[in-house]
N, C-alpha and C positions, 0 to 999 in steps of 0.2 A: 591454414591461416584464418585467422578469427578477422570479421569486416572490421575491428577498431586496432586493430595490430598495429604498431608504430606511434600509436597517440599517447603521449603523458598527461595525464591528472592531475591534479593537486587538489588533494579533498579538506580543507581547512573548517567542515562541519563537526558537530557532534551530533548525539541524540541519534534521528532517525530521520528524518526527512531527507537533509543532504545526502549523509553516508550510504541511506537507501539508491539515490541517484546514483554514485559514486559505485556503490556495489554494480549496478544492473549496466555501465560502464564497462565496468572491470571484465564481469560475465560476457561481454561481445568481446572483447580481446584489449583493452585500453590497458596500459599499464597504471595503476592506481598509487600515487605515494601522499598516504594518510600524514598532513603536517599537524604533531600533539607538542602539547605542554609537556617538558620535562619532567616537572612534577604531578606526577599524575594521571596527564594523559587525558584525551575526550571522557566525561564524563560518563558518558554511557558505559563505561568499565564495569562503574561501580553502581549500576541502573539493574535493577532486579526483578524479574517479574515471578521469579520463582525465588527457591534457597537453594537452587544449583548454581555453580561457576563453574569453569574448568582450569587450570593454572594460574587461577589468579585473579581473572578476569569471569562476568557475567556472560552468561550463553547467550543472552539476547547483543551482547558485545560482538561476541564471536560469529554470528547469524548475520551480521547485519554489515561485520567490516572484514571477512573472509577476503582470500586474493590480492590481499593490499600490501602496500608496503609502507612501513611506519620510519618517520623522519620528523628527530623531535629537536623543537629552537623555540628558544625564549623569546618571540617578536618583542619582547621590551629590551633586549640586548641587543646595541648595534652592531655587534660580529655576528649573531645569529639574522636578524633582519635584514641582513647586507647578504647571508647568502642563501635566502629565502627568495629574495630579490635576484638572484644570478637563478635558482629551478623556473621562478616567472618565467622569465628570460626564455627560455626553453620549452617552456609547458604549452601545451595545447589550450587546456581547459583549465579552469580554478571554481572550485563548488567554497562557497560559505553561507552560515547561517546564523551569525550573528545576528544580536540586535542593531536595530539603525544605531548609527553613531561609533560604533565598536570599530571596523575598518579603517574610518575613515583616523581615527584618531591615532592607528599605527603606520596609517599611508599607504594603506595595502584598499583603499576602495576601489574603484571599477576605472576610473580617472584617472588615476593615479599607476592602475597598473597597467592599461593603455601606453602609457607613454613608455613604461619599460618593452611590450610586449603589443604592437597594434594588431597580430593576428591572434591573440588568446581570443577564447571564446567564456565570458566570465559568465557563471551561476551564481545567484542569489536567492536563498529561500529566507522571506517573514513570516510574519502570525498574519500581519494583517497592511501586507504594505507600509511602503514608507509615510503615508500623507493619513490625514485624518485624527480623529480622537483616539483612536484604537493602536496608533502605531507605536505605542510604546509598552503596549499591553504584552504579558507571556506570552510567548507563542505556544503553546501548550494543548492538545491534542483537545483534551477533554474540557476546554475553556473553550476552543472552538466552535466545536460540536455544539457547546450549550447556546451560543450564541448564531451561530447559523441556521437555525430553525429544524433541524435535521432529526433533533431525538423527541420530537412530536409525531415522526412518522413510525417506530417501532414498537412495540406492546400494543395493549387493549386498552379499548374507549375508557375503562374506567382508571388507567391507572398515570401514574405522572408522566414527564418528559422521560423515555429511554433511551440511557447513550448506545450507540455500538460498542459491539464486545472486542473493536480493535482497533489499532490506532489512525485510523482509516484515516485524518485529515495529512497526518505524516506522511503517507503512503501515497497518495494521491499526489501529494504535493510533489513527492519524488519522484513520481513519474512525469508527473508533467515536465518537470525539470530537466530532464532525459529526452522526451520528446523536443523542448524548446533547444537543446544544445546541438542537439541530432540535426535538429534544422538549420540553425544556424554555424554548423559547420560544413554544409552542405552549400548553404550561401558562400563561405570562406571560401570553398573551393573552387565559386566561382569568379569573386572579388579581390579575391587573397586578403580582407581585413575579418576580423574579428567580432565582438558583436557581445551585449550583456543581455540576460536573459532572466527574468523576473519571477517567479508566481511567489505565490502564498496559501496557508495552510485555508485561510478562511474564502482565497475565492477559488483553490481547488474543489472542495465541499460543495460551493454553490455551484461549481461545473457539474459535481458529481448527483445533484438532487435536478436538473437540469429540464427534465421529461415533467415531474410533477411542481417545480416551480415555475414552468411555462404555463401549465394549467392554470395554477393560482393568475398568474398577470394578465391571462386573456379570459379566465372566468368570474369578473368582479370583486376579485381578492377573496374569493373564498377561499377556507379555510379546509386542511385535511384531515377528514373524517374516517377519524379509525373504526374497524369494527371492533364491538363490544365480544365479540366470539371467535377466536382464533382468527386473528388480525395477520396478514403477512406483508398487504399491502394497502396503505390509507386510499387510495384510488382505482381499485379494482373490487369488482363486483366478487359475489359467492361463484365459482365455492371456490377461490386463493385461498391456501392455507394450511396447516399443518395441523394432523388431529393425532388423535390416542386412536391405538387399536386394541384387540383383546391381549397383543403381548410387546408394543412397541408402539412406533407412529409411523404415519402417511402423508406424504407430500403430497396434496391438488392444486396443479395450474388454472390456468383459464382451459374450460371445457363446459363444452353444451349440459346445461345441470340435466335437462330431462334424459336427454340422452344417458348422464351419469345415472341417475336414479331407473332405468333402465334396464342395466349393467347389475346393479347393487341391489336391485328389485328392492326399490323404496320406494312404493306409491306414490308417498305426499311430494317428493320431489319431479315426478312425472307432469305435476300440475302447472308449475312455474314456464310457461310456455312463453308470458311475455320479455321480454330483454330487458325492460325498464324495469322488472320485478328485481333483476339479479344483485342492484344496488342499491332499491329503497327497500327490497327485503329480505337483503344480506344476510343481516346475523337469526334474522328468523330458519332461513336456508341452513346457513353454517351450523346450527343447531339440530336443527334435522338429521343432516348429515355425520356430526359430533354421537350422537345417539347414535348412530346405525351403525358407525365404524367400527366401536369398541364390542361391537358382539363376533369380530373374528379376528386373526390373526393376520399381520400386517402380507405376510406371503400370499394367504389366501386370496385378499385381495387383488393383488401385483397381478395372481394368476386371471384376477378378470377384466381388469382393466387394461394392461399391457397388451393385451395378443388385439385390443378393441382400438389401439393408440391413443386411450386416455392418457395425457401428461401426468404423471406419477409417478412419485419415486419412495424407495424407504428413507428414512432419515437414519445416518449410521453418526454413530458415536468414532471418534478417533484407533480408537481399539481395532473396530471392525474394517471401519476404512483400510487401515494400514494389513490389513488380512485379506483384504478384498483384491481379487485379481484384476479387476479393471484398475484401480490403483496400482496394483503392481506391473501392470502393463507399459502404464506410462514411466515407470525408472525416475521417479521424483526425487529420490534421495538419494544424497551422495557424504562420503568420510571426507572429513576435511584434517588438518592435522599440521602442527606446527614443527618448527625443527626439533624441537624437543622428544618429537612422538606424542604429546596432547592429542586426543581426536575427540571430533565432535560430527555426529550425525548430523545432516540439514539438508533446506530441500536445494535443491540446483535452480537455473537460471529456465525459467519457462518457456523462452526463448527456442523456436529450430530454425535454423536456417538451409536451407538446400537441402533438409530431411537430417543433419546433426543433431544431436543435442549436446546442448555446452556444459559440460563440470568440470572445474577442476579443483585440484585434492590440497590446493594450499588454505592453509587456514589463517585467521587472523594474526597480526602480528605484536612481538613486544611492542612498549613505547620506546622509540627509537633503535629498533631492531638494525634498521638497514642506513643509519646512518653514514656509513665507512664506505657501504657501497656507494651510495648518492654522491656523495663528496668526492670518490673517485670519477666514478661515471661523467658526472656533470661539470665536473674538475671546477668544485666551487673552493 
């Protein structure tokens, strides 16, 4: 028995942030019933990040609402709203991510479904919160980013703002989402009421930059200073970073340079003996270091640094990863697969509890696959 066995969902998000929630739900044991549009269905269907699909629907559809169950009603139709309003009734949880205003105007906001349901535990994800000049703005991943100060920390001194290469404000936001309901169902337990639970993409982000925006407010608002030489972190000294080797590249954490140059029998780095040297003469360092690397092979290295416990790693391309027995160690991927027989590879729930790991083999669903069920079940 999975710890969320017996709880109902109602995931009424699209996209990625909620459904992300709603997934990592489903993954502890919640039962998940994904409420879509008739016509069409959450959006994220038809959301491509490749030109693969599988029956119909986009892989990043299928990644992201696996385990669920699909239960579709026209909330502008009072026979379907009416028994939208009878799963409330019932439901544990309710995830949406509408824009402000959107709820409220079908009667389905937090207030409103309190009174049908005072122990639901409501989820709401924004862009940018309800209040302010921003809250009507996209809530849009890469809108966020731009504006949370976030993609001045990635790349080199010389070059512009770089986004992350993932939808990181989404994600973020959906866990938090999961943490804040986790809690607040945890309080239900004790109060028996219910409770609405908040974040957003943009002050997920700023949780997530957290360490180095503390810096900036207690260091006079300074600004983060990338390095101009294999940049991996704007506030850490030489040698962070990722280099070219004679056949690959080389991950270095934080480690004693002299001590590295040592190892690597590279003189000029032997000399950097002061600590205040490692970040006002970082890219001088990282450049030293950049030269010596690429005159051997990324293993070669591994073999001298590793047995010394210099922090260091190879940097593996997806290929290799997935060939790599430490990856295959861990049993990250799992077939997922619809009534049909569809199947689709993905990774499982990260999740162990009691030394488990959680997969299971159902895969995403049609738009309103499991209606007949619902309506029997729920006897709406």
């Amino acid at each position: 028995m999975k710890p969320l066995s017996g709880l109902t969902v109602l995931d009424f998000s699209q996209f990625l942030s909620g459904p992300s929630a709603a997934l990592r739900l489903a993954d502890l044991g919640a039962r998940v019933i994904k409420i879509e549009r008739p016509d069409g269905g959450d959006l994220c269907r038809r959301l491509y990040i490749s030109n693969l699909e599988l029956d119909g629907d986009s892989t990043l559809f299928h990644s992201i609402n696996r385990n669920k169950l699909s239960y579709s009603a026209n909330l502008k139709d009072p026979a379907d709203l009416e028994a939208v309003r009878g799963l409330i009734a019932q439901a544990d949880v309710l995830i949406q991510n509408f824009r402000p205003g959107v709820m409220e105007k079908i009667g389905l906001h937090y207030e409103a479904v309190k009174q049908i349901n005072p122990r639901i535990v409501y989820g709401l994800v924004t862009g940018y919160g309800k209040e302010g000049p921003w809250k009507d703005k996209p809530g849009q991943d890469l809108l966020v980013q731009a504006l949370s100060g976030l993609t001045w920390l990635s790349g080199d001194a010389d070059q512009g703002p770089v986004p992350f290469g993932l939808s990181v404000a989404d994600m973020m936001a959906g866990a938090h989402l999961v943490q804040g309901i986790l809690a607040c169902l945890v309080r239900r337990g004790v109060t028996g009421e219910g409770g609405l639970v908040e974040v957003s993409l943009l002050e997920s982000i700023l949780d997530v930059q957290f360490e180095v925006l503390t810096t900036h407010l207690n260091d006079g608002g300074k600004l983060p200073e990338r390095s101009a030489v294999n940049n991996a972190n704007a506030y850490l000294g030489a040698p962070y970073g990722i280099y070219g080797t004679a056949d690959g590249y080389i991950a270095i954490a934080m480690n004693p340079v002299v001590r590295l140059g040592e190892l690597l029998e590279c003189p000029p780095l032997v000399n950097y003996t002061d600590p205040q040297r490692l970040f006002s003469g970082r890219d001088e360092i990282k450049s030293i270091l950049r030269d010596h690397l690429r005159t051997r092979k990324t293993n070669e290295w591994l073999k001298i640094l590793e047995p010394a416990d210099i922090w260091c790693a190879d940097v593996l391309s997806w290929d290799r990863l997935l060939r790599h027995e430490g990856f295959q160690a861990l049993k990250m991927v799992q077939t997922v697969a619809r009534d049909n027989g569809a199947q689709l590879e993905t990774t499982r729930c990260p999740i162990r509890i009691d030394g488990e790991i959680y997969k299971s083999g159902v895969g995403s669903p049609k738009i309103g696959e499991h209606n007949e069920r619902i309506r029997k079940e729920f006897q709406l």
